[in-house]
NUDRENSE-829327 format. One line per 5 residues: number of its first residue (from 1); for each residue x, y, z of C-alpha. Coordinates in steps of 0.1 Angstrom, whole numbers, plus 5000, padded with zeros to 4 digits. Example, Ala and Ser with C-alpha at 12.3 -4.5 7.8 and 13.67 -1.06 7.14 Angstrom:
2
1) 5123:4955:5078 ~ 5137:4989:5071
END
This chain:
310
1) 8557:2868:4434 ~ 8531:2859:4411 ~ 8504:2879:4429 ~ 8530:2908:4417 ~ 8538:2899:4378
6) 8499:2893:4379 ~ 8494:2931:4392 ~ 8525:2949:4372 ~ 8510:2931:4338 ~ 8476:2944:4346
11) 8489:2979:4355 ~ 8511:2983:4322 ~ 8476:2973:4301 ~ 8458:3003:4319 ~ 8483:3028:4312
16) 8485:3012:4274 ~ 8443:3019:4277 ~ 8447:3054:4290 ~ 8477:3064:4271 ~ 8454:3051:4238
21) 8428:3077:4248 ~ 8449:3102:4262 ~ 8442:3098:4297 ~ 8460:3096:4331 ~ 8460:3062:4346
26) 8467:3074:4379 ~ 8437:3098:4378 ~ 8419:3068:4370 ~ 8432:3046:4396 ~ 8423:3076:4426
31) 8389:3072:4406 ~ 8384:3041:4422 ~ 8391:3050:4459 ~ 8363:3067:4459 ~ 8341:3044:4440
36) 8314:3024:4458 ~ 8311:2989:4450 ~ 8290:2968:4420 ~ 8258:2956:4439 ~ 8231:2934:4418
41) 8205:2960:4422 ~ 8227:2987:4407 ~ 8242:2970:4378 ~ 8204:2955:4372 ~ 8185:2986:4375
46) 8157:2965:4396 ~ 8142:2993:4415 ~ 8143:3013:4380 ~ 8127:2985:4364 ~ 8100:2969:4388
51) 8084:3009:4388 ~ 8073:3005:4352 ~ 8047:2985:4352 ~ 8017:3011:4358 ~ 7980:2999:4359
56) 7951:3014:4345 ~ 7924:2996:4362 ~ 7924:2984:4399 ~ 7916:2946:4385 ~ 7948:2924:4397
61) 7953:2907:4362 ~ 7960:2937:4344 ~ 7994:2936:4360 ~ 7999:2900:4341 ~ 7995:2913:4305
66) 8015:2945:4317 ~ 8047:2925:4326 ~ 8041:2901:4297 ~ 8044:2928:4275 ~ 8070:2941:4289
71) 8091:2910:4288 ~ 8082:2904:4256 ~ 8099:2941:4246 ~ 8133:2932:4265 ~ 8134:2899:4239
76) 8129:2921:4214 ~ 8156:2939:4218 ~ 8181:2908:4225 ~ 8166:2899:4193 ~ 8178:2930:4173
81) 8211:2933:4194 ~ 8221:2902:4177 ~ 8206:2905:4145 ~ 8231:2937:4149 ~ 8259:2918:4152
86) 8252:2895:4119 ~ 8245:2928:4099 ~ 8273:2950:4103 ~ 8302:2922:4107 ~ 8324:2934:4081
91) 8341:2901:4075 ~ 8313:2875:4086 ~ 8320:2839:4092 ~ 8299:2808:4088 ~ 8302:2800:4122
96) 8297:2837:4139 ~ 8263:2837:4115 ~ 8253:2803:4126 ~ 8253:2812:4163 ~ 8239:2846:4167
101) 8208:2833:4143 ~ 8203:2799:4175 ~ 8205:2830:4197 ~ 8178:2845:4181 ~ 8158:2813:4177
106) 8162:2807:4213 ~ 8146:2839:4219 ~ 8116:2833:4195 ~ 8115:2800:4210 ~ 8106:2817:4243
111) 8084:2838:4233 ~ 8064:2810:4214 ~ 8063:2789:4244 ~ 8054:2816:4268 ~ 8018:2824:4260
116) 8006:2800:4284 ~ 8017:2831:4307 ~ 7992:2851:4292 ~ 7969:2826:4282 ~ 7963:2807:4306
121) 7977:2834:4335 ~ 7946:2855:4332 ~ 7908:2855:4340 ~ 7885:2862:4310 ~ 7860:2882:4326
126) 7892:2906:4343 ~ 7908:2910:4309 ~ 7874:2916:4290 ~ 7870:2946:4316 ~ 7903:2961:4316
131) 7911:2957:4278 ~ 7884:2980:4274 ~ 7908:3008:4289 ~ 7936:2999:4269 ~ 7915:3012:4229
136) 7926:3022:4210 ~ 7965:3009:4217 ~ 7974:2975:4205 ~ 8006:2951:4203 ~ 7998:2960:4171
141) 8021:2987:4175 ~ 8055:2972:4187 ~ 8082:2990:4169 ~ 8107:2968:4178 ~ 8089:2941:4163
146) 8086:2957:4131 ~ 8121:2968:4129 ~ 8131:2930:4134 ~ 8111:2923:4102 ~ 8126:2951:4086
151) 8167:2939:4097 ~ 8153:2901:4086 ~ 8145:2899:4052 ~ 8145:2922:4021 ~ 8118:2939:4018
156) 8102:2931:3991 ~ 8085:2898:4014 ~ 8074:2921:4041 ~ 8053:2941:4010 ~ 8013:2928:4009
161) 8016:2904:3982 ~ 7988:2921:3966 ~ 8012:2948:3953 ~ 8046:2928:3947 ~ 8044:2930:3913
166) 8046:2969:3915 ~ 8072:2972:3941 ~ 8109:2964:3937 ~ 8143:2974:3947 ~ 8142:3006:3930
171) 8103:3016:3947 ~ 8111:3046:3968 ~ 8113:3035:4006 ~ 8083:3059:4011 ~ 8064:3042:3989
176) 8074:3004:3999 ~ 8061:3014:4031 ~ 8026:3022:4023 ~ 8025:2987:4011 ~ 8036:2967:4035
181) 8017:2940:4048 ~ 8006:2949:4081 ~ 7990:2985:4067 ~ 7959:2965:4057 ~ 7951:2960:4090
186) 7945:2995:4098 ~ 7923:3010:4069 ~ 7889:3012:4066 ~ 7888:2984:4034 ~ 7860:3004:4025
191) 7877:3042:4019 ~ 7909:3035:4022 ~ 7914:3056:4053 ~ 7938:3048:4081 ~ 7926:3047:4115
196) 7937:3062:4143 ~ 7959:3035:4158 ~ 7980:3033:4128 ~ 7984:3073:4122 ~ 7995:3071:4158
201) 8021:3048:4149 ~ 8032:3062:4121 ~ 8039:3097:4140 ~ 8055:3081:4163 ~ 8081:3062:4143
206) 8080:3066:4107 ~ 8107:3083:4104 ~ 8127:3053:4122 ~ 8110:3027:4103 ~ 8120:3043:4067
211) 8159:3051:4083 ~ 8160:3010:4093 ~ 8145:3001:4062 ~ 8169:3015:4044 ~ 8202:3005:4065
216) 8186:2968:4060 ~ 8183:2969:4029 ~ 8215:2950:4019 ~ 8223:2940:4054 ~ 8195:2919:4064
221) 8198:2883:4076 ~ 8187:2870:4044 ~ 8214:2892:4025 ~ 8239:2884:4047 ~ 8233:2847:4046
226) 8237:2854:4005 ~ 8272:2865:4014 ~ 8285:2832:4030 ~ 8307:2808:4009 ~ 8282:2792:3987
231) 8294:2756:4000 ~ 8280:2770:4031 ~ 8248:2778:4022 ~ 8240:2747:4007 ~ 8249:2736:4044
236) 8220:2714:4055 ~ 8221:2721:4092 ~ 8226:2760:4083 ~ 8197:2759:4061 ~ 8179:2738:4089
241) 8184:2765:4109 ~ 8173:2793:4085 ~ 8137:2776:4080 ~ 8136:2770:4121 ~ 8139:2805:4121
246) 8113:2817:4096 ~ 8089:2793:4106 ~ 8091:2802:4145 ~ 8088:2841:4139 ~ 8059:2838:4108
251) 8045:2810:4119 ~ 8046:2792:4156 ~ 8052:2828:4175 ~ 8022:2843:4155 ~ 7998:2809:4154
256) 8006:2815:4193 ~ 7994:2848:4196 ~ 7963:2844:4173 ~ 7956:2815:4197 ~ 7957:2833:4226
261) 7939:2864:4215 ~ 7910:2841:4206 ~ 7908:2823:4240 ~ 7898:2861:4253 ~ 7883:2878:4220
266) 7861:2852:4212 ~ 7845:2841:4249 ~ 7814:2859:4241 ~ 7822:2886:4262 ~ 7823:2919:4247
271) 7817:2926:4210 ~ 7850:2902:4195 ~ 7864:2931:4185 ~ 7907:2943:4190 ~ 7913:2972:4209
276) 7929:2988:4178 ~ 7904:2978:4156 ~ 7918:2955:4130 ~ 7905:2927:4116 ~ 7933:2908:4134
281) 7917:2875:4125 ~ 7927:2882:4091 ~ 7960:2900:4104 ~ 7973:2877:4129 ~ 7972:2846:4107
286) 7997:2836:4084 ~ 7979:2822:4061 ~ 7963:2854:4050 ~ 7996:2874:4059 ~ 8019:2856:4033
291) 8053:2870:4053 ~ 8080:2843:4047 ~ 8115:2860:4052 ~ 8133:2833:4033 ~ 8112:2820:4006
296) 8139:2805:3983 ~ 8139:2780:4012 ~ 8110:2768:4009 ~ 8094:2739:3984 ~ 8064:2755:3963
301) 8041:2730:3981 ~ 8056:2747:4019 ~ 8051:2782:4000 ~ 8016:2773:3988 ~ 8003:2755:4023
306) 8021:2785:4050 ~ 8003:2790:4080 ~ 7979:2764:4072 ~ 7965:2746:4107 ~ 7972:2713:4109
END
């Protein structure tokens, strides 16, 4: 008898779903006759996803910074899929806000403790010779990472502080964007010019970049956090958990990555040059890069030491 109230309660909630879309449950249900079964692989994609990882070179640990990579691109976009969720929650709660932005620590967490993989998981002498294939591309251009920037803060902190003072909220988005922080790293400082990895970039995804900075503009994390009750964000553990955040993506994360790069850039193999170019000593490090998504939480002697090594 219960099996049965279970069943006719589930098969009056279908036909309340199809009715709502103007469907026919029973069309539905002869659907699933014919249906074959969930498997792991299927709902997964594996076989779709273990084919992406193409090599360009026939040296073994190519296939370790491939996969790395990739990995780090599906965190990415966990990362943005909850950032998502903050920003366009028309009526967002303290506590919603609060536990999408530990998701998205958790994530940057990850990726700060996983360099090792990278690190550590290759042989210098391999990835001197096959990084030499990879010029003129660099992680430099991650889109995904740039549109988490963008969807983090207002803009205005993502600008090369060298030009702040020129740029505010009424700076055309076009405009902003040829000041941003990271464009420094792909001119010539000498003529201004960009290189090639960055025009390559920019034709790829400029468009996208100027649409997201735009739809962040009052919607990033920072904006939203503005909207909370203001009890709220004087919250200690919320704020606690605002400065984890921008210390772990400006700082740790990237400290991370400039330490790894320099295991491998600096072995005295090759010419310590990036594959795009930069100066990505000056790029990676934060000291230099200034990009603090929250600075009204910050102390001005925390502002004035960032990204200093201890």
């Amino acid at each position: 008898m219960r099996n049965t109230n279970i069943s006719e309660e589930i098969l009056e909630q279908l036909e309340q779903k199809f009715q709502n879309i103007n469907q026919k449950t029973e069309t539905h249900l002869e659907g699933l006759l014919w249906a074959k079964p969930i498997t792991y692989w299927d709902y997964i994609q594996t076989d779709a996803l273990l084919s992406l990882q193409t090599q360009r070179t026939t040296l073994p640990d190519e296939m370790v910074f491939i996969m790395y990579h990739q990995v780090n691109e599906l965190l990415f976009k966990m990362i943005l899929w909850e950032i998502d969720q903050i920003s366009h929650h028309n009526k967002l709660e303290t506590d919603f806000f609060a536990e999408r932005l530990m998701r998205i620590s958790r994530y940057f967490n990850m990726l700060t403790t996983s360099f090792d993989i990278m690190g550590d998981g290759m042989e210098v002498e391999q990835y001197m010779k096959f990084r030499n294939t990879l010029t003129p591309a660099s992680g430099f251009q991650s889109a995904q990472y740039r549109m988490i920037e963008f969807a983090s803060t207002d803009l205005i902190n993502l600008i090369d502080h060298r030009f702040r003072a020129t740029i505010d909220r009424n700076t055309p988005y076009e405009h902003a964007f040829e000041h941003l922080y990271w464009q420094a790293a792909g001119k010539d400082y000498k003529t201004g010019e960009k290189s090639f990895l960055i025009l390559e970039f920019e034709r790829k995804y400029k468009a996208t970049f100027l649409t997201h900075m735009e739809e962040f503009n009052t919607i990033n994390i920072w904006q939203k956090f503005k909207q909370l009750p203001e009890i709220d964000q004087k919250n200690p553990d919320l704020i606690k958990a605002m400065r984890h955040y921008d210390h772990t993506v400006n700082v740790t994360w990237v400290m991370g990555h400039l330490n790894a790069a320099r295991k491998y850039i600096e072995s005295g193999q090759g010419n310590g040059e990036a594959t795009g170019g930069s100066d990505w000593k000056k790029y990676m490090h934060p000291k230099y890069q200034r990009r603090i998504f929250f600075p009204e939480l910050w102390t001005a002697e925390e502002l004035k030491n960032w990204g200093e090594e201890k």
